[in-house]
C-alpha positions in Angstrom: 62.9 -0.5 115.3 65.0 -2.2 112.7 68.8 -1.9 112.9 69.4 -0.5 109.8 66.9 2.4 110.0 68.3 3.1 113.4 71.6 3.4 112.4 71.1 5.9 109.7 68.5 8.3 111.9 71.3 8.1 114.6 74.1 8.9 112.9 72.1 11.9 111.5 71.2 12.6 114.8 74.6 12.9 116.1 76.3 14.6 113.5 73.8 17.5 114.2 74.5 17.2 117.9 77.9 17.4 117.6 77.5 20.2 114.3 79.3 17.4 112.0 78.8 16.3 108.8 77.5 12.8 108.9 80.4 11.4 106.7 82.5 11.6 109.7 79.7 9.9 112.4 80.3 6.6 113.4 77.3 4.6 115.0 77.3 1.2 116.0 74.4 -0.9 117.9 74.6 -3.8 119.6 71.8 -5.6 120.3 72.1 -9.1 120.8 74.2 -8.6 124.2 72.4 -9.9 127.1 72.6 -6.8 129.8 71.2 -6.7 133.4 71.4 -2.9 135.1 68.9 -2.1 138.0 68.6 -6.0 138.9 66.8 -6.8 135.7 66.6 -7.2 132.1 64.5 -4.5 131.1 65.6 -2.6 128.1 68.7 -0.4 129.1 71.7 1.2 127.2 75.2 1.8 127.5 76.3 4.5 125.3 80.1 5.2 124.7 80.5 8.8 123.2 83.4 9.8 121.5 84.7 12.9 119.1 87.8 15.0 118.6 87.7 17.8 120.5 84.6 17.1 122.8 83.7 19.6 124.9 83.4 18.7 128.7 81.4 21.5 129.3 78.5 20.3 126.4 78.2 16.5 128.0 75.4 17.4 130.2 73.5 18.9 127.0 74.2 16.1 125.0 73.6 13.4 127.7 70.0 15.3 127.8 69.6 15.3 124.1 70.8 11.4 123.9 68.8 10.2 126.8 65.8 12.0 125.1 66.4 10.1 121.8 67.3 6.9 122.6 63.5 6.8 124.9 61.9 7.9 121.9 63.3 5.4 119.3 64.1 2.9 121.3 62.0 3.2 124.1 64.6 2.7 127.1 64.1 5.2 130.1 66.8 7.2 130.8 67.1 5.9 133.9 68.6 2.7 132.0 70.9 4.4 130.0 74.7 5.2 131.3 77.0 7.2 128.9 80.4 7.3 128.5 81.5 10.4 127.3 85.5 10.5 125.5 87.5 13.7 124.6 89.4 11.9 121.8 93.0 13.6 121.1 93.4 13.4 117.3 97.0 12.7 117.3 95.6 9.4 119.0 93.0 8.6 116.2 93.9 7.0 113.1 91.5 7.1 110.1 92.9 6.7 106.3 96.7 5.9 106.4 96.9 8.7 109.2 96.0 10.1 112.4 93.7 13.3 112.7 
C-alpha cells in the first residue's frame, strides 16, 4: 500500500470512527522502523490513539474497528497490533496560537 493513499483512507477512517470531520484527524505512519513483537519481524503495529474527549468506555469498539482495518489494508493480524489509547484534556492541547 503506498503511504500516501494510506494516509488519506485512514484519516477518513478515523474521523468517522471518532464522528469528526477529517480536518481535525491527524495520521501519521511510520514505516521504516525496524520492530520485533512476538520474537519476530513479521509485520506488526503499534497504534497510539489520541482525541479530546475520548471515551474509555468506546476503546474496546474502536480497538475492534482498528484492528479490523489495519489487517485489511495493511495486512498485519491483530495479534500484532498493540494500541495505545489517550483521553487528551484540551486545556493540554495546543493547535493555532491556543489550546482547545
Amino acid at each position: 500500500v503506498a503511504k500516501e493513499t494510506f494516509i488519506v483512507d485512514a484519516t477518513r477512517f478515523v474521523a468517522e470512527l471518532l464522528s469528526k470531520p477529517e480536518e481535525s484527524v491527524m495520521v501519521s505512519l511510520i514505516s521504516s522502523t525496524p520492530m520485533r513483537f512476538q520474537s519476530n519481524e513479521n509485520p506488526t503495529a503499534y497504534v497510539e490513539f489520541k482525541s479530546i474527549g475520548l471515551a474509555r468506555e468506546q476503546c474496546p469498539e474502536y480497538s475492534k474497528a482498528i484492528c479490523e482495518y489495519l489487517e485489511s489494508s495493511l495486512g498485519i493480524a491483530p495479534q500484532r497490533i498493540y494500541i495505545e489509547f489517550t483521553d487528551i484534556d484540551g486545556k493540554l492541547f495546543g493547535w493555532d496560537k491556543t489550546t482547545f
